[in-house]
TORLOLO-644232 format. One record per residue: z, x, y of N, C-alpha, C in turn. Coordinates in steps of 0.1 Angstrom, whole numbers, padded with zeros to 4 digits, always signed. Layout:
<nodes>
ZXYZXYZXY;...
</nodes>
This chain:
<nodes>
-0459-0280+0524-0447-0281+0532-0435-0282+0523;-0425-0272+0527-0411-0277+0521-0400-0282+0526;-0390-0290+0521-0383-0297+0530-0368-0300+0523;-0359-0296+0526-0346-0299+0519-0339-0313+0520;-0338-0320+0512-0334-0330+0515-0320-0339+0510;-0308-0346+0508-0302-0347+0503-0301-0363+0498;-0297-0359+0486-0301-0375+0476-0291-0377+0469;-0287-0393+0468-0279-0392+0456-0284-0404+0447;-0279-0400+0435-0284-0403+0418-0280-0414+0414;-0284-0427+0413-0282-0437+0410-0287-0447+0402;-0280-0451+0387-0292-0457+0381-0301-0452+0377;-0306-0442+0374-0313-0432+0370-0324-0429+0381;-0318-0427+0392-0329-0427+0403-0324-0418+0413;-0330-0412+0421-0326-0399+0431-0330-0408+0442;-0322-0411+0454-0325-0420+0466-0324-0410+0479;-0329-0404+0481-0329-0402+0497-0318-0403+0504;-0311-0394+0514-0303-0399+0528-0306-0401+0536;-0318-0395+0539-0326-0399+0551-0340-0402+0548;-0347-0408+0555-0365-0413+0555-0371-0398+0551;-0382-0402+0537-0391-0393+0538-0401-0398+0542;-0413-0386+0545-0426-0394+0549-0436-0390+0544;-0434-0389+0530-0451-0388+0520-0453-0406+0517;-0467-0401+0517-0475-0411+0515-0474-0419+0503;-0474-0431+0499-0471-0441+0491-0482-0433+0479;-0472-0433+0466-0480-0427+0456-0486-0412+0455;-0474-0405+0468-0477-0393+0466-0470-0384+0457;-0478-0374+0451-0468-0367+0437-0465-0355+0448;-0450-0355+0444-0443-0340+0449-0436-0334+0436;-0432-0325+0438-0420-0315+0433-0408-0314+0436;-0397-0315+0429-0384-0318+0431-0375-0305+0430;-0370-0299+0436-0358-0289+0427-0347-0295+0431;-0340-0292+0421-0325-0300+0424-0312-0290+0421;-0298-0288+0429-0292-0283+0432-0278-0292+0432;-0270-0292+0426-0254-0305+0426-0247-0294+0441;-0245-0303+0446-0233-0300+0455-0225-0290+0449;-0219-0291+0441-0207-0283+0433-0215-0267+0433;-0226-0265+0430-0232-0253+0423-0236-0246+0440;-0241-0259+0452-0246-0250+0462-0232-0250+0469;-0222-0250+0473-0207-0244+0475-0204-0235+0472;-0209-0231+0456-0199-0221+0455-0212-0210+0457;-0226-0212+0455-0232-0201+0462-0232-0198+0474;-0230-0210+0483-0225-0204+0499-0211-0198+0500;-0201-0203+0495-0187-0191+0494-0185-0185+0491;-0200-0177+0482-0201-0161+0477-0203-0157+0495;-0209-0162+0504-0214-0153+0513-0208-0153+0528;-0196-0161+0526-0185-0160+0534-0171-0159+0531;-0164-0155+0536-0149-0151+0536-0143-0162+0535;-0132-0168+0531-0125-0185+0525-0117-0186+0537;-0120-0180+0551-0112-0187+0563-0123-0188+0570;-0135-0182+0570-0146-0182+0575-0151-0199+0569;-0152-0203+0556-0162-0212+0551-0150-0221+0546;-0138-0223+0552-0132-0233+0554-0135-0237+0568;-0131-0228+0578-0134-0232+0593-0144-0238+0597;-0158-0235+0588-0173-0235+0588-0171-0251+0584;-0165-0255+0571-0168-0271+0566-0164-0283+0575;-0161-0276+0587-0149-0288+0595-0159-0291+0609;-0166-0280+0608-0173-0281+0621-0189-0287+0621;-0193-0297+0629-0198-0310+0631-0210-0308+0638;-0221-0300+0637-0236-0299+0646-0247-0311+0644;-0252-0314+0654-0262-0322+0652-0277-0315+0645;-0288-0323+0640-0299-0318+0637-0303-0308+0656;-0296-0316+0665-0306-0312+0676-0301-0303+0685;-0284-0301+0683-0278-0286+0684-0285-0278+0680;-0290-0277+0666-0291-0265+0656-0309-0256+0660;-0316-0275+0661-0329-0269+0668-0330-0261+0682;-0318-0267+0691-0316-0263+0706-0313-0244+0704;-0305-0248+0695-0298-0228+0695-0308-0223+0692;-0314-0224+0678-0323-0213+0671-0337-0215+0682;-0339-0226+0693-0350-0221+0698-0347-0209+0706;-0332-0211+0715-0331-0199+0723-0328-0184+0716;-0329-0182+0707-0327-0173+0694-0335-0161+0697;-0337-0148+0702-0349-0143+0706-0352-0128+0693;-0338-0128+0690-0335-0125+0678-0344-0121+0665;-0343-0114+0656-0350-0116+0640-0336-0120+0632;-0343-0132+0630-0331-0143+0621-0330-0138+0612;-0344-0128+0607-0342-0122+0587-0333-0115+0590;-0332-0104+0599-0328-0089+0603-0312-0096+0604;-0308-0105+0610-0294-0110+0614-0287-0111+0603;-0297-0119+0591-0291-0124+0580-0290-0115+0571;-0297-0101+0570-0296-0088+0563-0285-0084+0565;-0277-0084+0580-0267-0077+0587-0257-0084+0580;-0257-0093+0582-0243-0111+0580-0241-0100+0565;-0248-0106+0552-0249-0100+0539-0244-0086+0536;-0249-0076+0544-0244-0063+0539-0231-0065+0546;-0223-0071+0552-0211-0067+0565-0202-0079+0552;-0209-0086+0542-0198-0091+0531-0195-0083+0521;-0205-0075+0516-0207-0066+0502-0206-0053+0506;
</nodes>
């Protein structure tokens, strides 16, 4: 399972923002990403009135599940479209 999660670095330690739920003494894999570096790869892929307007606006975890269920769509095929309609 993969799972995105955000953490910040403290003390030489990576803390969680929210509850994970592996098991005590379980080994995972980390990739890590700074804020700073995933920004400016997301504002390669929008326009600077687009991904200003984008930073201001406020969805819940259970908006986001509610929309993409009614989605009937191919998310890949959308996100092919989004990409070539920047480049």
């Amino acid at each position: 399972m993969q799972r995105v999660i955000e953490a910040v670095y403290e003390n030489g330690v990576l803390r969680p923002l929210e509850p994970v739920t592996f098991a005590e003494n379980e080994h995972v894999q980390v990739s890590v990403e700074s804020e700073a570096s995933y920004e400016a790869r997301m504002k390669a892929l929008f326009g600077e009135d687009e991904w200003e307007a984008a930073k201001h606006e406020t969805l819940t975890h259970q908006e986001v599940r509610e929309s993409l269920a009614n989605d009937t769509s191919s998310w890949s095929r959308a996100m092919i479209e989004a990409r070539n309609e920047k480049f």
